[in-house]
C-alpha positions as CSV (number, residue, x, y, z in Angstrom):
1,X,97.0,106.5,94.8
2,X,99.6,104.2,96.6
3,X,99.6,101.7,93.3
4,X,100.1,104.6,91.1
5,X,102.5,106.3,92.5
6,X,104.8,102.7,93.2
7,X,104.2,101.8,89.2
8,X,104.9,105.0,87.6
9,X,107.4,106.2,89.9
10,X,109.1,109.6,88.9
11,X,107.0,109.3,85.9
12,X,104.3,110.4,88.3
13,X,106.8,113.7,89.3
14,X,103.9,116.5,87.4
15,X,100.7,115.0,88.6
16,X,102.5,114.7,92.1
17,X,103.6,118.4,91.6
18,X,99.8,119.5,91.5
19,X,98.6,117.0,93.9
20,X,101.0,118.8,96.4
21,X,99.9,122.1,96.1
22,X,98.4,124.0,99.1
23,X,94.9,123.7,97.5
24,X,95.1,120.1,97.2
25,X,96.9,117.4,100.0
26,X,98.5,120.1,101.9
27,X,95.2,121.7,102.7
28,X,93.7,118.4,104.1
29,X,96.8,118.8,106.6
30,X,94.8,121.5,107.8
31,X,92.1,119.9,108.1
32,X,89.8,119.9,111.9
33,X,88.8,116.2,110.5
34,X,91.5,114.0,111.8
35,X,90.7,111.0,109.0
36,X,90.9,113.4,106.5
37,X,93.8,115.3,107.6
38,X,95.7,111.2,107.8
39,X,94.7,110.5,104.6
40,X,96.3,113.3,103.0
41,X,99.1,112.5,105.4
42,X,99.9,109.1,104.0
43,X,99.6,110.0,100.4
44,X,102.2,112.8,100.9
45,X,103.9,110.3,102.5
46,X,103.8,107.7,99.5
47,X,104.5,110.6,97.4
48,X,107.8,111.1,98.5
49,X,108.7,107.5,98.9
50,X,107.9,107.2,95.5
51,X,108.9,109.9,93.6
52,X,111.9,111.9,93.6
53,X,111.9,115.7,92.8
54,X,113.4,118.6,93.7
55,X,110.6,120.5,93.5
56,X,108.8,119.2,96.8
57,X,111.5,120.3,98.6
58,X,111.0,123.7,97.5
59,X,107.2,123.8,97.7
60,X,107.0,122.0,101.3
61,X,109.2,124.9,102.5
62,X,107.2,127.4,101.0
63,X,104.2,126.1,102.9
64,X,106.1,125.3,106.0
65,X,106.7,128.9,106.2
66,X,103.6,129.9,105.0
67,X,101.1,128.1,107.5
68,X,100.7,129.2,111.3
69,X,99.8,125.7,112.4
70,X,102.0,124.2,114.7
71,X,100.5,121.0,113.7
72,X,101.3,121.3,109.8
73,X,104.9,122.5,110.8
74,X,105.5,118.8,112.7
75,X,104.2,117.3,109.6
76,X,105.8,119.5,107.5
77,X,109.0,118.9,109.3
78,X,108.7,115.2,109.0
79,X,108.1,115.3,105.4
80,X,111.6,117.3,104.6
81,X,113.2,115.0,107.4
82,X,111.9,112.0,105.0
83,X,113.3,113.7,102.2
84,X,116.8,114.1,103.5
85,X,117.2,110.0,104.4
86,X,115.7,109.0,101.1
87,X,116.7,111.1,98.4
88,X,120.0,111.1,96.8
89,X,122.5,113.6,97.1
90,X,122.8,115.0,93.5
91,X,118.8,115.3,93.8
92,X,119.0,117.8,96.7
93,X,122.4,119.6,95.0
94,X,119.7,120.7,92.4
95,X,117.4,122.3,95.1
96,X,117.0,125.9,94.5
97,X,119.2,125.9,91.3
């Protein structure tokens, strides 16, 4: 997944859209099985190093405030803290809009 999402960069933006959803890597965050719960930890992480899109800001705050685990929240908070020191202004400008 890491080689993938480095080679096709933003080009990845859909797939990552779907990998993303709560069915998918976010509910391996919730996961009581701590190496599954990492993995989908790092590939969120590689996600959002490598691809730039306004629409994980928008879904990781819907499932920030959709989850009860305090667990997910740090994570969750990390993520968006990760997004605000790597992705360019003009791409969080067009969050929401």
């Amino acid at each position: 997944m890491v080689v993938l999402t480095e080679c096709m960069a933003d080009g990845f933006e859909q797939i990552g859209f779907k990998l993303l959803g709560k069915d998918n890597l976010v509910k391996l965050l919730h996961n009581g099985n701590k190496m599954l719960s990492e993995i989908g930890n790092s590939v969120i992480i590689c996600l959002l190093h490598n691809v730039c899109s306004p629409r994980y800001v928008e879904m990781l705050q819907k499932e920030m405030g959709a989850t009860k685990s305090p667990l997910v929240h740090i994570k969750m908070a990390q993520y968006l803290y990760l997004i605000l020191t790597l992705y360019p202004l003009d791409v969080l400008n067009r969050v929401g809009s």
